[in-house]
SETORRO-632409 format. One line per field, with one value per residue (C-alpha): y negated, x, z negated; residue in three letters; residue number from 1. Coordinates in Angstrom, 2 decimals, m for minus. Example, Ala and Ser with C-alpha at 12.3 -4.5 7.8 and 13.67 -1.06 7.14 Angstrom:
2
north (4.50, 1.06)
east (12.30, 13.67)
up (m7.80, m7.14)
aa (Ala, Ser)
i (1, 2)
***
This chain:
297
north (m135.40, m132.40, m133.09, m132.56, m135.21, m138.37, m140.06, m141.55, m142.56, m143.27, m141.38, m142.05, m140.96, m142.08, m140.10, m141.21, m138.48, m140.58, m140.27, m137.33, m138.23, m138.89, m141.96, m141.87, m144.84, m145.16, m146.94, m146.48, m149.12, m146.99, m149.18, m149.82, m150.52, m153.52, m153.84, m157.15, m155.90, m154.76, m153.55, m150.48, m147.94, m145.30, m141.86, m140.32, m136.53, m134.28, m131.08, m132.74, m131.02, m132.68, m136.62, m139.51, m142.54, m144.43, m147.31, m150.41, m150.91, m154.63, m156.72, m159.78, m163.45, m165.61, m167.69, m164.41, m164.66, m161.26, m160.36, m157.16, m154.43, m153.34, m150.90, m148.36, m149.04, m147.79, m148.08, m148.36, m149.08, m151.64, m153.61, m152.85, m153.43, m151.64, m153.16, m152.69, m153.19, m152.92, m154.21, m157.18, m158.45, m162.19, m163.83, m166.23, m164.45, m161.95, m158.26, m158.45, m156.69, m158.25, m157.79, m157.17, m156.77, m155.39, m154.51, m150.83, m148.60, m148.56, m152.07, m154.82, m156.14, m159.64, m161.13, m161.67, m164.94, m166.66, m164.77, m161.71, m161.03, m159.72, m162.12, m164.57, m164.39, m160.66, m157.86, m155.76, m153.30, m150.03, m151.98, m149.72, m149.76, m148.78, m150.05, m148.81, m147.73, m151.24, m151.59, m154.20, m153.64, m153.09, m153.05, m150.99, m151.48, m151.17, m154.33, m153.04, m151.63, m154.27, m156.76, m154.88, m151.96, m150.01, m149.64, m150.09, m149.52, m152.49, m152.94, m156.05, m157.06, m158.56, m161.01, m159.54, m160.54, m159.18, m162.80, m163.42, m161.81, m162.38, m161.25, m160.88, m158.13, m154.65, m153.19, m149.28, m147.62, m147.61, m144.70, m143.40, m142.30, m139.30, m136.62, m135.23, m138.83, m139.18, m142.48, m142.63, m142.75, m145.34, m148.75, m148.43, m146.48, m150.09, m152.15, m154.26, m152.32, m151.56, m149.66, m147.19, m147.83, m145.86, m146.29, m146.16, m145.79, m144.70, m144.87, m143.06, m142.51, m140.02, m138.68, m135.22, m133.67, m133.26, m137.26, m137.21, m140.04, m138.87, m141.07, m139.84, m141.35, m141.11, m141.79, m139.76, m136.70, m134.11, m132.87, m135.99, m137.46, m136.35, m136.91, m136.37, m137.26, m139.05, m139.10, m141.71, m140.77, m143.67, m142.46, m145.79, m147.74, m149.71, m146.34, m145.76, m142.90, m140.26, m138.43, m134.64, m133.13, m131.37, m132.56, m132.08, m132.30, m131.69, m131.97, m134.28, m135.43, m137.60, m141.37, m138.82, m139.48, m137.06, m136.81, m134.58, m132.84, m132.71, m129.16, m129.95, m128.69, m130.98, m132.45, m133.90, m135.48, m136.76, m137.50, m135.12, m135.01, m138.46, m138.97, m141.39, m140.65, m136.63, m137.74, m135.76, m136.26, m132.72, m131.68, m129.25, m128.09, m128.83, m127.35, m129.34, m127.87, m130.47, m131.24, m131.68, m131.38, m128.06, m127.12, m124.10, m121.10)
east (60.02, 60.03, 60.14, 56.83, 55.68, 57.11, 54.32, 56.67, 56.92, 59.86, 62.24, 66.01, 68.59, 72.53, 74.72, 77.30, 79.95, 82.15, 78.63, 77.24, 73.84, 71.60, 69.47, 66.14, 64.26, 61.11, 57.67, 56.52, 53.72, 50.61, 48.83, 51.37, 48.72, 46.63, 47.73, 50.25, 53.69, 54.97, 58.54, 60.37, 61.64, 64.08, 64.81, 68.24, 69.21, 72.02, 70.23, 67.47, 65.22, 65.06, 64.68, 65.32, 62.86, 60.97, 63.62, 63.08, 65.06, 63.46, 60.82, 60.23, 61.38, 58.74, 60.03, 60.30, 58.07, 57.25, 53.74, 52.57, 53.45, 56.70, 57.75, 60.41, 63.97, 66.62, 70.16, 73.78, 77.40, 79.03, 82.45, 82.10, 78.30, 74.87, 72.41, 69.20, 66.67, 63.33, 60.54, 57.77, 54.69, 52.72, 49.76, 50.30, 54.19, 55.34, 56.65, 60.15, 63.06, 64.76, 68.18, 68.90, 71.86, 72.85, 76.56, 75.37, 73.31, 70.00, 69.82, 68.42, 68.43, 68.26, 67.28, 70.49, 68.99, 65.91, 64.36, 64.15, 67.17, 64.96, 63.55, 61.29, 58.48, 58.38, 56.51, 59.68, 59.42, 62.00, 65.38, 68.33, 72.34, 74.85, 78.43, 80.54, 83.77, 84.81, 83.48, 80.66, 77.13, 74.21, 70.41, 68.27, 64.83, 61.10, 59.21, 56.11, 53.16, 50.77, 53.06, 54.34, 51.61, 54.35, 56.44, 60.08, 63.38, 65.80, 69.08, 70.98, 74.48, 74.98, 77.78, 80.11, 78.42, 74.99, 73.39, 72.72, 72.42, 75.71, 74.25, 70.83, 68.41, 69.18, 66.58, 67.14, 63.96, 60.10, 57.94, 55.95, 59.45, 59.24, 57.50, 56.17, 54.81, 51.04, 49.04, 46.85, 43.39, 42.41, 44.19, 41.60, 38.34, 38.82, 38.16, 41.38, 43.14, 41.66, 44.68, 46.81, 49.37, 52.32, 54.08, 58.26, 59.04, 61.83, 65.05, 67.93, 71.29, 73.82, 77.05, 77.60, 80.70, 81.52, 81.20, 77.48, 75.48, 71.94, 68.85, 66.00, 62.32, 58.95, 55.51, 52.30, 52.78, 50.12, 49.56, 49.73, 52.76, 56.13, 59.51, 62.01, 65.09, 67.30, 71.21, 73.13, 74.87, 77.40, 78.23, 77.31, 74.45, 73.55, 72.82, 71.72, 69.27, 68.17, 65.02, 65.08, 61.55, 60.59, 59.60, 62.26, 59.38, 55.85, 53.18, 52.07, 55.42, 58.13, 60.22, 63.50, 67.13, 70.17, 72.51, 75.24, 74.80, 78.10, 78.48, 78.94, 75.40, 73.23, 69.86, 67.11, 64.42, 61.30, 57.69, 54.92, 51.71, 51.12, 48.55, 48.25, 47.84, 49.65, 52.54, 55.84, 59.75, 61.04, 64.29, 65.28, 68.31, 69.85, 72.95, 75.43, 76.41, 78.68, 76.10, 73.23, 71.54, 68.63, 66.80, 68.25, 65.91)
up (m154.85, m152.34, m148.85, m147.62, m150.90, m148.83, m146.59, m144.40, m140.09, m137.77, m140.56, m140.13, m142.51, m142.99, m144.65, m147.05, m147.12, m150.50, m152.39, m151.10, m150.72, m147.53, m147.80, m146.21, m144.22, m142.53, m142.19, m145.75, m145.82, m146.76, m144.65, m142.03, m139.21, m140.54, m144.26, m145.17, m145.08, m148.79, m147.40, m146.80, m149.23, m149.03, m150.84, m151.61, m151.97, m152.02, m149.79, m147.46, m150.29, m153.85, m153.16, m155.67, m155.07, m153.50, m154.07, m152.77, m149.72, m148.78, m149.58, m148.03, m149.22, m149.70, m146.51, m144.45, m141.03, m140.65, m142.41, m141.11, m139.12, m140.83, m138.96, m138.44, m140.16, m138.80, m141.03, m139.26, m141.11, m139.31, m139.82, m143.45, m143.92, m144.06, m141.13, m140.72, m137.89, m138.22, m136.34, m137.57, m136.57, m137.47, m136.40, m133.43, m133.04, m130.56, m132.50, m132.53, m134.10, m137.14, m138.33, m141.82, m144.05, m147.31, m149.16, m150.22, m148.17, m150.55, m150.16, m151.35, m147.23, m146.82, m143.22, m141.22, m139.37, m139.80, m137.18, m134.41, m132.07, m129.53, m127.03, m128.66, m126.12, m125.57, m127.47, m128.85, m131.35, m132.62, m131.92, m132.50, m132.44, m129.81, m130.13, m126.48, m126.08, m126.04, m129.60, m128.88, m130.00, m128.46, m129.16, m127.52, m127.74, m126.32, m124.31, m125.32, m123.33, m124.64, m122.88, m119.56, m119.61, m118.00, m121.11, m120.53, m122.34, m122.85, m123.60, m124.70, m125.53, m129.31, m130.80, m132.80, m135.97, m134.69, m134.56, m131.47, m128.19, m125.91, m122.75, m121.00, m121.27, m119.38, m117.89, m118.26, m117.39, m117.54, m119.65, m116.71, m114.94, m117.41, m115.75, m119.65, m120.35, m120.31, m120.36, m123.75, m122.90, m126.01, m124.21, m121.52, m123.32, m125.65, m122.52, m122.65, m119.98, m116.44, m115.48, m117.11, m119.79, m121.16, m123.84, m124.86, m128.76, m130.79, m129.07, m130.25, m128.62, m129.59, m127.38, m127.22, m127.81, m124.24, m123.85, m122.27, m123.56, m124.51, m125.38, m127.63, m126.73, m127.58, m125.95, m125.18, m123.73, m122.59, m125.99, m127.99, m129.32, m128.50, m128.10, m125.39, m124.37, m120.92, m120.26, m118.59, m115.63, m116.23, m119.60, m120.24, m121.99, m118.99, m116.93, m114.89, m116.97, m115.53, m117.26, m118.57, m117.59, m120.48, m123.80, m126.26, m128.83, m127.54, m129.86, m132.73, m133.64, m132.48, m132.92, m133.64, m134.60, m134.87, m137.96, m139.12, m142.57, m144.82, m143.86, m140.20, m139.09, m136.61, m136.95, m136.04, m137.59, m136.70, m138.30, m137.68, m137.20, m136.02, m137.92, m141.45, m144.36, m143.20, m141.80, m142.74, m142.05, m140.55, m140.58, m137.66, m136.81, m132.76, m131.11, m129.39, m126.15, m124.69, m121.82, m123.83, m127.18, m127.74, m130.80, m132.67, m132.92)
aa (Unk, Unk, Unk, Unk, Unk, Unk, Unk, Unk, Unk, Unk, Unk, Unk, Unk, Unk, Unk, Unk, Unk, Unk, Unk, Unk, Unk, Unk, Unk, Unk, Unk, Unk, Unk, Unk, Unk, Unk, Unk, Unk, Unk, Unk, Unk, Unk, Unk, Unk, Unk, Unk, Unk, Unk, Unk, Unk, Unk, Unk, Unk, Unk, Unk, Unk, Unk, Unk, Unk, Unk, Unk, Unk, Unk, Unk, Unk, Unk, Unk, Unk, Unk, Unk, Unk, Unk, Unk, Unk, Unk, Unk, Unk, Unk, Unk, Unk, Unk, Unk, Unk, Unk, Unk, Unk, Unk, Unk, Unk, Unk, Unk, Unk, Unk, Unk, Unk, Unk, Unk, Unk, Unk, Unk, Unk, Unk, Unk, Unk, Unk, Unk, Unk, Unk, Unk, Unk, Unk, Unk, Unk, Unk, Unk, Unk, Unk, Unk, Unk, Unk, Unk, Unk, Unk, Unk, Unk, Unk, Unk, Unk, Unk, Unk, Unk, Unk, Unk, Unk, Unk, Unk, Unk, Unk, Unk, Unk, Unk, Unk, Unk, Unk, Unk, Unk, Unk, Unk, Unk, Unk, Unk, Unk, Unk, Unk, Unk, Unk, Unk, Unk, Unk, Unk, Unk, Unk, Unk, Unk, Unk, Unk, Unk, Unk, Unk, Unk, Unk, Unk, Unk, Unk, Unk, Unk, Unk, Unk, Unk, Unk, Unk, Unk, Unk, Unk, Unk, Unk, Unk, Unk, Unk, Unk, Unk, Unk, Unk, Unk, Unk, Unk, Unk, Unk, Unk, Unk, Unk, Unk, Unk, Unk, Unk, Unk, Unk, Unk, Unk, Unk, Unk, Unk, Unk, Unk, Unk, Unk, Unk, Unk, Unk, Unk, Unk, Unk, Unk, Unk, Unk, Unk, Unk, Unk, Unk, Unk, Unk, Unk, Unk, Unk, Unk, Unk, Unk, Unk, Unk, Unk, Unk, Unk, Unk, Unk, Unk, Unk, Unk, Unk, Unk, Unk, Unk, Unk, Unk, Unk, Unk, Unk, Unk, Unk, Unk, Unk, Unk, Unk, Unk, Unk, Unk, Unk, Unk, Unk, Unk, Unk, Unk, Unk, Unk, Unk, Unk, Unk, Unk, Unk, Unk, Unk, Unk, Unk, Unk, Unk, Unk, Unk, Unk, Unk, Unk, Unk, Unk, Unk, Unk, Unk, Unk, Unk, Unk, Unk, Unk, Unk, Unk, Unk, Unk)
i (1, 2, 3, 4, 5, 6, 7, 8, 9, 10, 11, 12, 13, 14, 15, 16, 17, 18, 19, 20, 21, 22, 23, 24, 25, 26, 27, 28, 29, 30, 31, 32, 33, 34, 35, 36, 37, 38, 39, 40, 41, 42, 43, 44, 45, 46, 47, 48, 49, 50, 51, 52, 53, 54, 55, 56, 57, 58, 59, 60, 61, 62, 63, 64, 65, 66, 67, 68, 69, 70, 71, 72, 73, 74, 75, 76, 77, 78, 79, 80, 81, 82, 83, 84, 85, 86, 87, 88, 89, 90, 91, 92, 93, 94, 95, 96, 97, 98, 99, 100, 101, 102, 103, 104, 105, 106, 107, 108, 109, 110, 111, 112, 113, 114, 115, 116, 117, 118, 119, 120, 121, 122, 123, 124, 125, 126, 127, 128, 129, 130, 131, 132, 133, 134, 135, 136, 137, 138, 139, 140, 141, 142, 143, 144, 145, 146, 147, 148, 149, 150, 151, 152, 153, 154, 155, 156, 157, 158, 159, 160, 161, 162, 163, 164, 165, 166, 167, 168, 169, 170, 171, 172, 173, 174, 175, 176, 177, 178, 179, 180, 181, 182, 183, 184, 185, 186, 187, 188, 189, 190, 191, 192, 193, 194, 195, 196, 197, 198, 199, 200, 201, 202, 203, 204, 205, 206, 207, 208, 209, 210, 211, 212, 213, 214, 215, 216, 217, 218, 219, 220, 221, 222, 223, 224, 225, 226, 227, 228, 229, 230, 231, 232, 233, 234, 235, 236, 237, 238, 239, 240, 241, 242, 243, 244, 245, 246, 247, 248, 249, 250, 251, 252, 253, 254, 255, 256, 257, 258, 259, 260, 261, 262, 263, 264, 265, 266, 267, 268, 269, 270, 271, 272, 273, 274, 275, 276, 277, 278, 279, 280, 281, 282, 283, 284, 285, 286, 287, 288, 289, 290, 291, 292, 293, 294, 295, 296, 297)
***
């Protein structure tokens, strides 16, 4: 398959420099929105071209409480394992982010624990890993909009093992702090909001070579979805963050995440447009620049 073949949402890719092949995740339920949840699949290549797949990444045990909404994967190597977080939905239960784990980076993930490490009575969704200088993970996720209305960004200390939480939720910021955000009309044209809403998705967070920690975000901006980005003035994941003002992304595309290719080069890649059945991983190269990240003309 070429590229622009793979339907695919919220795309993240690892790298596996001994193989020499990127593996690609994402939302790849056709029906991601509604649909029962089938799994996630993921595609290998050798040039961010030519892919191999889909192979199945995870499908659900028949015990599994997660039965729609299977949404964005996101793949980290940790203490000699492949994790993955991904977020679930089921009747009657609160979205939350699941932990997964697998011996080879293709899978087949299994469920860590028996159910989501974010807070069992908030809406969570798009969990994803930070370990500190001290070498302890982190999640960082979304409390969602349709729970808080002011969407906010979250971060939580793990155990060593990834099990549990070790610490209480860290609030970092809200969406509407970012002067590029826009509130989506649709929450309040449906009649279940009487205010406005905005909405955090996506985070990413990536240190640049001159040690500044950056966080990639998505919501609605003022052309439709895109993607943009905050630093923490501690250096830290605790903060405080501090917003940039323009859009790294600005239109129909977004839910991003940086990688290095095996010749060195930076990317990122996002989906685009934001819109099923089109949707489309990108891959665009950024420059580094020590302070901060930019897109490369």
């Amino acid at each position: 398959m070429k590229t622009h073949e793979i339907q695919i949402r919220d795309p993240f890719v690892v790298p596996v420099p001994g193989e020499g092949v990127y593996y690609l995740f994402g939302t790849t339920d056709k029906n991601c929105w509604g649909g029962p949840g089938t799994g996630f699949d993921c595609f290998k290549s050798r040039d961010l071209n030519d892919w191999e797949g889909p192979i199945p990444a995870f499908r659900p045990p028949p015990s599994f409480w997660g039965t729609q909404n299977f949404w964005a994967p996101e793949v980290h190597g940790f203490r000699d394992r492949y994790y993955m977080f991904a977020s679930f939905k089921a009747p009657g239960r609160y979205r939350g982010t699941q932990i997964l784990c697998a011996d080879r980076p293709a899978g087949p993930y299994l469920p860590l624990t028996d159910g989501p490490v974010t807070p069992a009575d908030w809406e969570c969704l798009d969990g994803t890993l930070h370990v500190d200088a001290d070498g302890n993970p982190w999640i960082v996720f979304c409390h969602e909009w349709v729970q808080v209305h002011n969407g906010a960004m979250v971060a939580m200390r793990l155990s060593p093992d990834l099990k549990t939480a070790a610490g209480r939720p860290v609030f970092l910021f809200n969406a509407s702090e970012a002067a590029w955000v826009n509130h989506p009309a649709w929450p309040e044209d449906a009649g279940k909001m009487r205010f406005p809403t905005y909405v955090t998705d996506g985070p990413f967070l990536f240190r640049t070579r001159g040690g500044v920690l950056l966080m990639l975000w998505s919501s609605s901006g003022y052309k439709g979805y895109a993607m943009g980005m905050a630093r923490s003035e501690s250096g830290t994941v605790t903060g405080p963050w501090r917003q940039e003002p323009e859009p790294l992304w600005a239109e129909d595309g977004g839910h991003g995440m940086i990688f290095r290719g095996f010749d060195g080069r930076l990317f990122v890649t996002f989906h685009t447009p934001n819109d099923t059945p089109r949707e489309r991983p990108v891959f665009i190269e950024i420059e580094d620049m020590g302070d901060g990240i930019r897109l490369k003309a």
